[in-house]
gemmi code that builds the backbone of each chain (N, CA, C; Angstrom):
import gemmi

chains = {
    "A": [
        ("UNK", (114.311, 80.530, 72.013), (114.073, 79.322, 71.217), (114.895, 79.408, 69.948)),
        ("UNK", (115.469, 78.467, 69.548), (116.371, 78.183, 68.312), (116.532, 76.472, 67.524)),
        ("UNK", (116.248, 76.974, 66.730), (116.338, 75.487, 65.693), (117.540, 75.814, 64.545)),
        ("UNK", (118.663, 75.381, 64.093), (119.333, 75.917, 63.359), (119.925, 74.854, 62.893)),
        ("UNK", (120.124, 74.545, 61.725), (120.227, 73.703, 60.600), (121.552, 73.910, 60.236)),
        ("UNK", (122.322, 72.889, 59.867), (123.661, 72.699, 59.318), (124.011, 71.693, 58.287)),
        ("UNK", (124.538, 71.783, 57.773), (125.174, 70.880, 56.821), (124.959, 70.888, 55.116)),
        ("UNK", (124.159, 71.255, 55.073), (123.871, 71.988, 53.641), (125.211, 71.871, 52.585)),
        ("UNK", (124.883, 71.475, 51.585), (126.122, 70.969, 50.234), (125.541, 71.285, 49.348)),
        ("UNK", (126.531, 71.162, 48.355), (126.527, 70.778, 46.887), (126.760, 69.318, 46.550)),
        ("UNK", (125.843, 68.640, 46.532), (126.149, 67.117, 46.539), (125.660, 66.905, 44.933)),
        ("UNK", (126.803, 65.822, 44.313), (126.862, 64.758, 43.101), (124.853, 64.236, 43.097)),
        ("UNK", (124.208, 64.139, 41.345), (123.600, 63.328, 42.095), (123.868, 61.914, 42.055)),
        ("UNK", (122.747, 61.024, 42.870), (123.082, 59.918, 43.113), (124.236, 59.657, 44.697)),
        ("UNK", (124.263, 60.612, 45.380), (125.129, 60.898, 46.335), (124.366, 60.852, 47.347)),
        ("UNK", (124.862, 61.049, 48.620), (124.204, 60.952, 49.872), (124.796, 61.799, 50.937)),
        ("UNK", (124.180, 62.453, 51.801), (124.313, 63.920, 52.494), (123.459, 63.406, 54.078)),
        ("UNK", (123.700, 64.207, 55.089), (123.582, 64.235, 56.384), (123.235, 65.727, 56.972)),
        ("UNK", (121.975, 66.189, 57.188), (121.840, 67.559, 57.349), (121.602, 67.350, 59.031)),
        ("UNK", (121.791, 68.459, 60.058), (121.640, 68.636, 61.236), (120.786, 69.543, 61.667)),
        ("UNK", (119.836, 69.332, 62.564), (119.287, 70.800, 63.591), (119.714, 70.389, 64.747)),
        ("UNK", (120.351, 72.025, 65.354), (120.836, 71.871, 66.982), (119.573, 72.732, 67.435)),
        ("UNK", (119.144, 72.697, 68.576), (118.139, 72.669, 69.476), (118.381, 73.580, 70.750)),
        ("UNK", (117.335, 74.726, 70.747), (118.057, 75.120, 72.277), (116.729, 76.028, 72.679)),
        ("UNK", (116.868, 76.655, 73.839), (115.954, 77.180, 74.467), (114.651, 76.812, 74.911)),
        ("UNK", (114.395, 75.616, 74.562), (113.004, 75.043, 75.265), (113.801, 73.523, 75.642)),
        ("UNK", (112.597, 72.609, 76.345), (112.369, 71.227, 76.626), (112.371, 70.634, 75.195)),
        ("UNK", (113.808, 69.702, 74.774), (113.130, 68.970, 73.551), (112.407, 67.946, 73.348)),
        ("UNK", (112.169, 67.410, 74.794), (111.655, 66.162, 74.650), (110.181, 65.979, 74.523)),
        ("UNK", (109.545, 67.665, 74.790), (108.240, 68.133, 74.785), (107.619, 68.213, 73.167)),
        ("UNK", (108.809, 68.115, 72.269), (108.178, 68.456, 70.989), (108.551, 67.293, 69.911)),
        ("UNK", (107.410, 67.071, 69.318), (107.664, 66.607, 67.242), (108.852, 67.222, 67.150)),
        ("UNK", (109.580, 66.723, 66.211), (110.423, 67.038, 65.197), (109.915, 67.099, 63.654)),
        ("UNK", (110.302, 67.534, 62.482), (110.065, 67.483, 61.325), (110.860, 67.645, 60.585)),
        ("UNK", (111.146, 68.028, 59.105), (111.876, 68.120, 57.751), (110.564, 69.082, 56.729)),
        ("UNK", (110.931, 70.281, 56.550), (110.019, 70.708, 55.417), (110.926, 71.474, 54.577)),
        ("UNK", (110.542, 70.791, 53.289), (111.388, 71.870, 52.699), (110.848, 72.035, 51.064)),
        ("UNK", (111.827, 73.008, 50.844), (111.302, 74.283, 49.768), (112.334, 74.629, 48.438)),
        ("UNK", (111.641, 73.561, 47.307), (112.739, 74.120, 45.925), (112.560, 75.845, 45.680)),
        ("UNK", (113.834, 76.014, 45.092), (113.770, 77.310, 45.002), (112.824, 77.900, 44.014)),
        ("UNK", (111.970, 79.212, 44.948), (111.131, 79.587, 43.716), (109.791, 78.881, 44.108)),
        ("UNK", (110.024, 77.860, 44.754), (108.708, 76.963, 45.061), (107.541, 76.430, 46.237)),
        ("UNK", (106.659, 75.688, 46.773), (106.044, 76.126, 47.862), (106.828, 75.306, 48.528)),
        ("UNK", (105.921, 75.080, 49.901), (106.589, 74.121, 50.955), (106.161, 72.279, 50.747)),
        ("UNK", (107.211, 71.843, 51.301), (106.692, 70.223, 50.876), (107.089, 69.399, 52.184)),
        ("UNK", (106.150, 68.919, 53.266), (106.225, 68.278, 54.070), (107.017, 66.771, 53.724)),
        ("UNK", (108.258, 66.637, 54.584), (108.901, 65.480, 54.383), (109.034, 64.444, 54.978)),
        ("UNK", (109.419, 64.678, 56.377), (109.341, 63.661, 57.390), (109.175, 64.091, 59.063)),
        ("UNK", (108.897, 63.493, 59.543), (108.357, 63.800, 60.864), (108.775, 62.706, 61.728)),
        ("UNK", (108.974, 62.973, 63.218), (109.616, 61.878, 64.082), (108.794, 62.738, 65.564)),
        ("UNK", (108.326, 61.176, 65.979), (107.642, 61.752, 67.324), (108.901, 62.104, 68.519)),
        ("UNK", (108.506, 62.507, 69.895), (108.971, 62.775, 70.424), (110.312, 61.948, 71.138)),
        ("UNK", (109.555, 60.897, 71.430), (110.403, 59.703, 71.651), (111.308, 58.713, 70.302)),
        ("UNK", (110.725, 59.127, 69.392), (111.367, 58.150, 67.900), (110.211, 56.950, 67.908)),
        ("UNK", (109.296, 57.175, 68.376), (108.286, 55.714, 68.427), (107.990, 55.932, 67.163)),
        ("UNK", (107.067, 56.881, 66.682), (106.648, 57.114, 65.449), (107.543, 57.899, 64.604)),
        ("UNK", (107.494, 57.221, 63.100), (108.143, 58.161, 62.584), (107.223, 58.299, 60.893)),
        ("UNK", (107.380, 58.960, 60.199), (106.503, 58.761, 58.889), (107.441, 59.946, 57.692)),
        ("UNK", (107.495, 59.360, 56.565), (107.763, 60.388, 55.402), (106.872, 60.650, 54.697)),
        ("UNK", (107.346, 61.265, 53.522), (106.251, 61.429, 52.446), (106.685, 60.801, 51.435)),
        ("UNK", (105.738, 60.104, 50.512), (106.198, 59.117, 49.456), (107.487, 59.968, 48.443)),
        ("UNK", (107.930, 61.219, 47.819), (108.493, 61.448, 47.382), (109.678, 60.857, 47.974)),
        ("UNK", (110.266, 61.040, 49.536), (111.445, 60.629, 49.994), (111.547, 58.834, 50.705)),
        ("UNK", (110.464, 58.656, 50.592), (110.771, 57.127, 51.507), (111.797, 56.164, 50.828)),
        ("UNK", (112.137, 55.271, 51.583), (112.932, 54.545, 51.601), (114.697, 55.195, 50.842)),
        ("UNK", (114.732, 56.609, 50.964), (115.712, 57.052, 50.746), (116.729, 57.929, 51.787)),
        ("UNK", (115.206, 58.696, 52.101), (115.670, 59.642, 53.775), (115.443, 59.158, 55.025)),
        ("UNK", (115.940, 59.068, 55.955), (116.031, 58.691, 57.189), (115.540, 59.793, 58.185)),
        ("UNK", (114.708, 59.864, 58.767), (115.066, 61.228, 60.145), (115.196, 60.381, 61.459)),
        ("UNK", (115.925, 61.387, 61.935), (116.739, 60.623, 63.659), (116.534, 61.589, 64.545)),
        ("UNK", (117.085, 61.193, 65.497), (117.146, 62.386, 66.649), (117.900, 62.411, 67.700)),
        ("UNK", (118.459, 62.816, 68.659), (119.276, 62.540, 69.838), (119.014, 63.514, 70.883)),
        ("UNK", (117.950, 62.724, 71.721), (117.767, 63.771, 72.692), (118.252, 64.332, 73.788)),
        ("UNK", (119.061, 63.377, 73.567), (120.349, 63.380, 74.978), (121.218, 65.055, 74.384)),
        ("UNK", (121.045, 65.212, 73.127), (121.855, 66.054, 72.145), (121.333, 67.627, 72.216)),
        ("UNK", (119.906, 67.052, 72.341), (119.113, 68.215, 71.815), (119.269, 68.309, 70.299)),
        ("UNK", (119.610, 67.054, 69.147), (119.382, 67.325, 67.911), (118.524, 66.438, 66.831)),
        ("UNK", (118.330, 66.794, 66.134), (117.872, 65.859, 64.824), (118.795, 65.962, 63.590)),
        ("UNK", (118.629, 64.862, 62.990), (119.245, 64.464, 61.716), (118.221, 63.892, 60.506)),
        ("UNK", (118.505, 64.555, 59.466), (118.086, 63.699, 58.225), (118.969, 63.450, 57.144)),
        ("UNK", (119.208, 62.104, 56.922), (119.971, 61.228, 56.251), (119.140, 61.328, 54.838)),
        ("UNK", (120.103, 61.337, 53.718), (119.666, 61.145, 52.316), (120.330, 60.606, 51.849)),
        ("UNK", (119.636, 60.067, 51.005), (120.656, 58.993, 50.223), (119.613, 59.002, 48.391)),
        ("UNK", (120.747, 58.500, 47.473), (120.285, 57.954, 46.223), (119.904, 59.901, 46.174)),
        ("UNK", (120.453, 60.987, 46.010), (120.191, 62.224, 46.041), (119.700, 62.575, 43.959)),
        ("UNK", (118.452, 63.166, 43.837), (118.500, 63.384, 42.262), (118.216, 65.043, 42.604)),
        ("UNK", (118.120, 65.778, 41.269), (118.152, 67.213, 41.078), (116.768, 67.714, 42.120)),
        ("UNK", (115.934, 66.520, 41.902), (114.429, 67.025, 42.162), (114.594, 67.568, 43.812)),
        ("UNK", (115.855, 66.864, 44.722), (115.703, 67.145, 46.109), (116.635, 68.401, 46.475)),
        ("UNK", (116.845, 69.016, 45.266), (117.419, 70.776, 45.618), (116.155, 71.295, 46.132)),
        ("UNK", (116.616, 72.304, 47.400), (115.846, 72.805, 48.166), (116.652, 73.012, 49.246)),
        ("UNK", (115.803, 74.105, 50.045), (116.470, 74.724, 51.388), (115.176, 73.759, 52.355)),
        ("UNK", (116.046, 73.048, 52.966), (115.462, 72.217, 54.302), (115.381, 72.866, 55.247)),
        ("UNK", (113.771, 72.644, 56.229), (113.963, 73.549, 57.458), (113.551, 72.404, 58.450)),
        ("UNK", (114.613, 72.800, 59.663), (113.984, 71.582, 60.525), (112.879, 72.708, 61.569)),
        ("UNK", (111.872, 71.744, 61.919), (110.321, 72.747, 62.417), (110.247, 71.927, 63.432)),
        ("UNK", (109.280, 72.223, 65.012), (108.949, 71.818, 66.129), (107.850, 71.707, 65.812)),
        ("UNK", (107.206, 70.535, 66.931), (105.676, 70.529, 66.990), (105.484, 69.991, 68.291)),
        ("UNK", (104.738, 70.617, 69.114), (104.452, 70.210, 70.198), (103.915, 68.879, 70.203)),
        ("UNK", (104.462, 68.246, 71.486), (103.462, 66.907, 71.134), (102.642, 66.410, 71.940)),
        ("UNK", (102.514, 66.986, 73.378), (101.552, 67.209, 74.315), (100.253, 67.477, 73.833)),
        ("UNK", (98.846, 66.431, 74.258), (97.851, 66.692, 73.841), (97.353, 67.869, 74.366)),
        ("UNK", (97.893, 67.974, 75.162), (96.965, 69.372, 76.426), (98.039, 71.093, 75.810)),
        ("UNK", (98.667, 70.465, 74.863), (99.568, 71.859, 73.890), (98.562, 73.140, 74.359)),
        ("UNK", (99.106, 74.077, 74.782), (98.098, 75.537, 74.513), (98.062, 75.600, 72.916)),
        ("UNK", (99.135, 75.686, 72.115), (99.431, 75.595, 70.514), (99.721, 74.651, 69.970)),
        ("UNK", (99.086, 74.261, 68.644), (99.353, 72.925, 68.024), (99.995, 73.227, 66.339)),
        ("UNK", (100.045, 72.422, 65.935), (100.922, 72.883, 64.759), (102.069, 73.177, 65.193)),
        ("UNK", (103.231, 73.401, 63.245), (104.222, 73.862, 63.391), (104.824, 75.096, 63.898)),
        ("UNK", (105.055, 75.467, 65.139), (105.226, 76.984, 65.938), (106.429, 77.539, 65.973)),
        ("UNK", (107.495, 76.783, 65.496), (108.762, 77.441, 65.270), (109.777, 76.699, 64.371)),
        ("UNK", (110.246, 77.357, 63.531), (110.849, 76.710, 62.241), (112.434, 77.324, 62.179)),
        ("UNK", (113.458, 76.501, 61.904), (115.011, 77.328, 61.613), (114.859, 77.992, 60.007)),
        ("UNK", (115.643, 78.381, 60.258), (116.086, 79.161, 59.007), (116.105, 78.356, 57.838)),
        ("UNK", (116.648, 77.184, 58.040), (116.647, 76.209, 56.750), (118.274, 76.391, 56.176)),
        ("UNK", (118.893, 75.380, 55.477), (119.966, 74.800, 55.162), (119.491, 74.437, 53.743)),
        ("UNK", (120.816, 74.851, 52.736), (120.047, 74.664, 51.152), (120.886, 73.360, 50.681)),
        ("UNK", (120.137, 72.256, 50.071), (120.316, 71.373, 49.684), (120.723, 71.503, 47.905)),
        ("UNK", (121.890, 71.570, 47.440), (121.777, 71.660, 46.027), (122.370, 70.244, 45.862)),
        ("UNK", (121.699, 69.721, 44.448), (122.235, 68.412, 43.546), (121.645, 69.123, 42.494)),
        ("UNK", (123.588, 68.769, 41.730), (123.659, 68.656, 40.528), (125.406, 68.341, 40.350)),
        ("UNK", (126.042, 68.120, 38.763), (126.863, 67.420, 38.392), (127.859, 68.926, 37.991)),
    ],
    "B": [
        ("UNK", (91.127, 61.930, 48.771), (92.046, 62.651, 47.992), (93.054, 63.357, 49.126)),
        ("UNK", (94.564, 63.534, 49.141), (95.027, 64.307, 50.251), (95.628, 65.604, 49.912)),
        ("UNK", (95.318, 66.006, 48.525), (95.700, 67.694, 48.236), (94.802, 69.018, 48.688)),
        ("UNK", (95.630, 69.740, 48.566), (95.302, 71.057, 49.396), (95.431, 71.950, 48.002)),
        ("UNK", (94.202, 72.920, 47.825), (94.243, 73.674, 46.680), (93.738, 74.940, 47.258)),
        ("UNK", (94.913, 75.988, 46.368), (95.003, 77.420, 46.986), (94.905, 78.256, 45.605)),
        ("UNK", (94.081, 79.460, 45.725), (94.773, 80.234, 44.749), (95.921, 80.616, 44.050)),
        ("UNK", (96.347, 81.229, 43.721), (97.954, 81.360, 43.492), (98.089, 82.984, 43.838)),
        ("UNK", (97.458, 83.359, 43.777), (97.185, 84.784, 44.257), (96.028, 85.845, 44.566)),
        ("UNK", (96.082, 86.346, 45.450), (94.632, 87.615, 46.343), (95.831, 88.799, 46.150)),
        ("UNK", (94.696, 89.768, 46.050), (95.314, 91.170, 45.811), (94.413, 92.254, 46.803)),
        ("UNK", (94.864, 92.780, 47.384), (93.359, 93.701, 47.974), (94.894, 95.411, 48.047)),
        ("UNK", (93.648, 96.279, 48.659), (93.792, 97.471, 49.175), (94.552, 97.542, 50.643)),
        ("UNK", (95.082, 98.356, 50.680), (95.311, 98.257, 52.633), (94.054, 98.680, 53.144)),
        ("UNK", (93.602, 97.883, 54.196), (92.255, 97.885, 54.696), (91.111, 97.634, 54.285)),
        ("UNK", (91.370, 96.551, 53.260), (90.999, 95.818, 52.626), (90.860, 93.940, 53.319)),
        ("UNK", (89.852, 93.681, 53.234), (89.571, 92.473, 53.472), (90.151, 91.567, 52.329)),
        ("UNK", (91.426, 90.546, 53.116), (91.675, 89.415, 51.784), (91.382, 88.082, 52.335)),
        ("UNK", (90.530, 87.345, 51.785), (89.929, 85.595, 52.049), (90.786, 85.027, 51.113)),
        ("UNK", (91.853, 83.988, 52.125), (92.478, 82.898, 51.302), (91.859, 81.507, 51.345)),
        ("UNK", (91.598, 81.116, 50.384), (90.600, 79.738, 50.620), (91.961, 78.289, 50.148)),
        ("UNK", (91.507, 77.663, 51.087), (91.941, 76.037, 50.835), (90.705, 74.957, 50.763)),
        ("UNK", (90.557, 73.926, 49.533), (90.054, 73.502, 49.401), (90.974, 71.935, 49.272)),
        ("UNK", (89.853, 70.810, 49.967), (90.749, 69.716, 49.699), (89.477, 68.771, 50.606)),
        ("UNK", (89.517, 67.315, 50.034), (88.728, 66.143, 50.860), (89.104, 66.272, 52.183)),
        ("UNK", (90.042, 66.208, 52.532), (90.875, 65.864, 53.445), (89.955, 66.624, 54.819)),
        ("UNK", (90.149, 67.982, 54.636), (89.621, 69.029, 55.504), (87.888, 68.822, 55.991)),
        ("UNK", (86.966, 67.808, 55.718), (85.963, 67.511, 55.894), (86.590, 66.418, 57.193)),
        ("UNK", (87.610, 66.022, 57.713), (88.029, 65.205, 58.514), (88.816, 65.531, 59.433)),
        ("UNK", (90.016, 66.373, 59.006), (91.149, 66.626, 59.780), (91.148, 68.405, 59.897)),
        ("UNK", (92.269, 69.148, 60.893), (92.375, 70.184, 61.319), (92.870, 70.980, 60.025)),
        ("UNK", (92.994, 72.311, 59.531), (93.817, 73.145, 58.954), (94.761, 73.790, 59.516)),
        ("UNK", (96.045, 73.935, 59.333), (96.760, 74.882, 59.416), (96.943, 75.974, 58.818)),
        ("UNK", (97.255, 77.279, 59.495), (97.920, 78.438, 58.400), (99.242, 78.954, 58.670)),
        ("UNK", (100.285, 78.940, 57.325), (101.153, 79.612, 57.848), (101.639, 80.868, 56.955)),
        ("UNK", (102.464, 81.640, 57.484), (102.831, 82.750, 56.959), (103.954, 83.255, 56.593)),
        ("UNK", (104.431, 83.146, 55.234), (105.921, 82.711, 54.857), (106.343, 84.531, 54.190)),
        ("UNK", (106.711, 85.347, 54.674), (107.648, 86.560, 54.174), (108.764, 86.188, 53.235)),
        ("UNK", (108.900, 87.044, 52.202), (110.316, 87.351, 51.679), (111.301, 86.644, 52.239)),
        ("UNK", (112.137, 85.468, 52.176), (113.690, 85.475, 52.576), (113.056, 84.539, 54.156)),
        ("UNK", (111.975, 84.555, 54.304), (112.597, 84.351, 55.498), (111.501, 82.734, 56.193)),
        ("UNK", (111.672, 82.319, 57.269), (111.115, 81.020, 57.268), (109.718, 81.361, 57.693)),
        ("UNK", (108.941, 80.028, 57.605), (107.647, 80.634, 57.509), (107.332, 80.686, 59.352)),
        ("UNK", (105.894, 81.011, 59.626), (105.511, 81.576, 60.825), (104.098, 81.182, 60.514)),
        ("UNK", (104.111, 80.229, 62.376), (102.151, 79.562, 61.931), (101.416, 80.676, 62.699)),
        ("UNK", (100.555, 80.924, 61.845), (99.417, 81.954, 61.985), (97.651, 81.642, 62.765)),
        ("UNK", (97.338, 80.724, 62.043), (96.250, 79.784, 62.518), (96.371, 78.132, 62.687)),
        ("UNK", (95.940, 78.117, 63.655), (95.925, 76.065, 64.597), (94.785, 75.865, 64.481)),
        ("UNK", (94.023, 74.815, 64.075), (93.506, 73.891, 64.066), (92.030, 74.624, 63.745)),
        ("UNK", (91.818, 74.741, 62.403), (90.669, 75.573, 62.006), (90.849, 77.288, 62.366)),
        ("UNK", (90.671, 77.303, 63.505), (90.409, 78.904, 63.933), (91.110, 79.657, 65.187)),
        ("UNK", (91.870, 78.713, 65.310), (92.618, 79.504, 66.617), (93.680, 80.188, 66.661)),
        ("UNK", (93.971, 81.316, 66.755), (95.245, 82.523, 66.260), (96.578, 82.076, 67.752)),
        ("UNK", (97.699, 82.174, 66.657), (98.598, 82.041, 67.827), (98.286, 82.947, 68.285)),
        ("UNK", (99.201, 83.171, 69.478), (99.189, 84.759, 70.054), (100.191, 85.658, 69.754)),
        ("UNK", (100.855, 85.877, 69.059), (101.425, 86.471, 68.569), (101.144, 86.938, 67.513)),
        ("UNK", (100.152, 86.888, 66.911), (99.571, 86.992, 65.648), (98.284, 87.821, 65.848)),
        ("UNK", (98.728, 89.288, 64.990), (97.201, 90.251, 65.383), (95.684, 89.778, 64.935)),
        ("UNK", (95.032, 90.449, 65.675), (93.513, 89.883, 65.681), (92.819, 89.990, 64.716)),
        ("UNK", (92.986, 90.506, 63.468), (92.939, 90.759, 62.430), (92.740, 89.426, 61.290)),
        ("UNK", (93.827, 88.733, 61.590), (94.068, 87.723, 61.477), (92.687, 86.165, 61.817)),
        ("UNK", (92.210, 85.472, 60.919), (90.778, 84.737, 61.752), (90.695, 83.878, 60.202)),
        ("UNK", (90.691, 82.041, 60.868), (90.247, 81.443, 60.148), (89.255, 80.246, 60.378)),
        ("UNK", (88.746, 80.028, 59.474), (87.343, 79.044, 59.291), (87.585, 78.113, 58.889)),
        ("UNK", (86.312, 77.298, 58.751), (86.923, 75.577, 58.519), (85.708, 75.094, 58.049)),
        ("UNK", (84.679, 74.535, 57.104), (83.724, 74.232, 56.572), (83.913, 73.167, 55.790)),
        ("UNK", (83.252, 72.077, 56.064), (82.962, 70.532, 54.776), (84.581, 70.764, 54.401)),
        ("UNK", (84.874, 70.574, 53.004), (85.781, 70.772, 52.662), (86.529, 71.888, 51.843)),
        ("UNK", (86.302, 73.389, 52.413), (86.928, 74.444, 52.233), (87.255, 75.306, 53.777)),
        ("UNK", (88.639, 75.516, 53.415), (88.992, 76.337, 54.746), (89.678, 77.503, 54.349)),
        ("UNK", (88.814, 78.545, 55.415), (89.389, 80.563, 54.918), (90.443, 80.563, 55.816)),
        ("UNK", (91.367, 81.678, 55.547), (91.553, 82.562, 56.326), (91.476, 83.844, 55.737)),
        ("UNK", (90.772, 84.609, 56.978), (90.558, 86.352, 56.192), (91.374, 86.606, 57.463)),
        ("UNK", (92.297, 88.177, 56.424), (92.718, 89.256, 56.981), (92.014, 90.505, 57.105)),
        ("UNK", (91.327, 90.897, 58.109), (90.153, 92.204, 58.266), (91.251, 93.589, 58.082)),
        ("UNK", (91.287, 94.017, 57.420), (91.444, 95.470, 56.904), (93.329, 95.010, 56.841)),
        ("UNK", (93.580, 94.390, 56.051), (94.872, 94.078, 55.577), (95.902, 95.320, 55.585)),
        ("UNK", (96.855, 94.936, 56.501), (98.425, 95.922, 55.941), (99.497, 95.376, 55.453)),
        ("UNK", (100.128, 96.830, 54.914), (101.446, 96.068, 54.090), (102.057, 95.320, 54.295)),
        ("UNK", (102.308, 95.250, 55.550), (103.296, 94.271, 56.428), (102.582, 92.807, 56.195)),
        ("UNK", (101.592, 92.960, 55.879), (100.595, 91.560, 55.650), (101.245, 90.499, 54.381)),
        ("UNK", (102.036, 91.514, 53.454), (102.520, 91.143, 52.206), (103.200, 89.682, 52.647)),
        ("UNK", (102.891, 88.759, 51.528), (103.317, 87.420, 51.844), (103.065, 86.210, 51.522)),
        ("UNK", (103.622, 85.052, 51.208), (102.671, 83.838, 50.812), (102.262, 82.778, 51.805)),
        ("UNK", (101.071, 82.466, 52.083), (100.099, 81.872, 52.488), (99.768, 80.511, 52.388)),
        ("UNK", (100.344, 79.439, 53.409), (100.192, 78.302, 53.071), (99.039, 77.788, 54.050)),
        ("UNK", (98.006, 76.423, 53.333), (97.389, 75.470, 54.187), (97.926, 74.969, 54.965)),
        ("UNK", (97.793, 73.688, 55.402), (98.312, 72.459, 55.844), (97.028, 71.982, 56.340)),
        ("UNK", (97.722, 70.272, 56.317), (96.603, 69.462, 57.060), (97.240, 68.069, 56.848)),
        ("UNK", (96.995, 67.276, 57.675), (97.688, 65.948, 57.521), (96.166, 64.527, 56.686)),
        ("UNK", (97.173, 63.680, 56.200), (95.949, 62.497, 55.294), (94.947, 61.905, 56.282)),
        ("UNK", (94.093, 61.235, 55.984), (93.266, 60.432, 56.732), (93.790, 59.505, 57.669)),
        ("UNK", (94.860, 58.866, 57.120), (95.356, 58.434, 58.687), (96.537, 58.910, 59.360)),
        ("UNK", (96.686, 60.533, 59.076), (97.210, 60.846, 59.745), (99.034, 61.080, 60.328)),
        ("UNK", (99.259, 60.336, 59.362), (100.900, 59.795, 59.203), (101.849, 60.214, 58.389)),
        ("UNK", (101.058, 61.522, 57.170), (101.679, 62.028, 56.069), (100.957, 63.667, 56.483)),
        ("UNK", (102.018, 64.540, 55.809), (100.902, 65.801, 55.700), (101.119, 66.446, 54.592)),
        ("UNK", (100.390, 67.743, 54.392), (100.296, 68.049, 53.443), (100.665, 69.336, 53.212)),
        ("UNK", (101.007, 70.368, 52.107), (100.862, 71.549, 52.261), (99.742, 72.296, 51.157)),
        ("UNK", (98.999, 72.991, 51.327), (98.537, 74.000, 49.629), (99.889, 74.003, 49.051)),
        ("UNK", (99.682, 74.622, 47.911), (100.656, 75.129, 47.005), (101.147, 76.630, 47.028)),
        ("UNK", (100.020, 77.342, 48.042), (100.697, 78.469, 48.297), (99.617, 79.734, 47.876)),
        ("UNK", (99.478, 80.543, 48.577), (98.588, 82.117, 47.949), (99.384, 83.116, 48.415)),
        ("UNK", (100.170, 83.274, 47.323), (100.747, 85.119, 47.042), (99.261, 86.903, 47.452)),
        ("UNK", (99.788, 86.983, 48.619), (98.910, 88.176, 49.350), (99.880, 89.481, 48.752)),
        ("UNK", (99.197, 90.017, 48.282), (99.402, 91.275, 48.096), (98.787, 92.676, 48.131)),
        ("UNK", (99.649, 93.323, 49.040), (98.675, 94.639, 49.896), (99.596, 95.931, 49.083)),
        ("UNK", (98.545, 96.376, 48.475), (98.820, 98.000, 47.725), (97.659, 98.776, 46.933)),
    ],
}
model = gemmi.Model(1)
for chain_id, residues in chains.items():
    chain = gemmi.Chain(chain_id)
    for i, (resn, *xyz) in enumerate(residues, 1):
        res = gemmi.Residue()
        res.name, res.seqid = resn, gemmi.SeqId(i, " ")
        for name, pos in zip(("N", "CA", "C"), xyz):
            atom = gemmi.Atom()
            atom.name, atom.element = name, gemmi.Element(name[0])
            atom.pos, atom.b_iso = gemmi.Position(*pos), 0.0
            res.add_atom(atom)
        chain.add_residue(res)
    model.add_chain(chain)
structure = gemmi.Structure()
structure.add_model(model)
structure.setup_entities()
């Protein structure tokens, strides 16, 4: 199993960035997708989440109407789009699985990438 | 209310019992998560949905779920235990989630 995150910058703020997870070793179409991530030094902060199919999708008020999450399952990947970027969204992003089968043996987040570090500043 | 409130830090002995408590409205409704974040590295879920241990995760390991406070105790804690300690749990309807703020475990 592997989740591994790419794209990570030094972005302007007020700028806009495109981070990636590639996907491998399981069924992706079996799992949630997510976005959690972590200023440095600081705890974890749930961001956005996308069901299996893209039917549902939900953020957290800090990022709405700024971040996007996507997915391509044909790909095996996800994407989260940012935009309007300020200092506050430095942090290492991790993209995380979640099963989405009600009949899951395990529920919750069960496997997380490494995470990709998001810096803004000028 | 949809926050999750954690100590900021437990200290015990090795073989030492450490109880991390999360407190929050929320948890009188919805499941807890636990996860288990090491040094450097990404975190790792420990407990599903109140009390159920992945399997990969020693038996040692056991959490609870009450009104609105949720444990997890480590029964006779080791070093390797060293680490910070997050809740989780998603809002009332379900569409946002949440994390604690975090409990720094420390075994020495």
């Amino acid at each position: 199993v592997s989740l591994v995150e790419s794209g990570g910058a030094l972005v302007q703020p007020g700028g806009s960035l495109t981070i990636s997870c590639a996907a491998s070793g399981f069924t992706f179409i079996d799992y949630n997708l997510l976005w959690v991530r972590q200023a440095p030094g600081k705890g974890l902060e749930w961001i956005a989440h996308i069901t299996s199919t893209s039917r549902s999708i939900s953020y957290a008020d800090s990022v709405k109407g700024r971040f996007t999450i996507s997915r391509d399952n044909a790909h095996n990947s996800a994407f989260l789009k940012m935009d309007n970027l300020t200092a506050a969204d430095t942090a290492t992003y991790f993209c995380v699985r979640e099963p989405s089968g009600l009949a899951a043996p395990v529920t919750g987040f069960d496997f997380w990438g490494q995470g990709t570090l998001v810096s803004i500043s000028s | 209310s949809s926050q999750l409130t954690q100590p900021p830090s437990v200290s015990v002995s090795p073989g030492q019992t450490a109880r991390i408590t999360c407190s929050g409205d929320i948890l009188a409704r919805k499941f807890v998560f636990w996860y288990q974040q090491k040094s450097g590295q990404a975190p790792v879920l420990v407990i599903f949905e109140d009390h159920k241990r992945h399997p990969a995760v020693p038996d040692r390991f056991s959490g609870s779920s009450s009104g609105t406070l949720a444990t997890l105790t480590i029964t006779g804690a080791q070093v390797e235990d060293e680490a910070d300690y997050y809740c989780f749990s998603t809002d009332i309807r379900g569409d946002q989630g949440v994390f604690g703020g975090g409990t720094k475990v420390t075994v020495l």
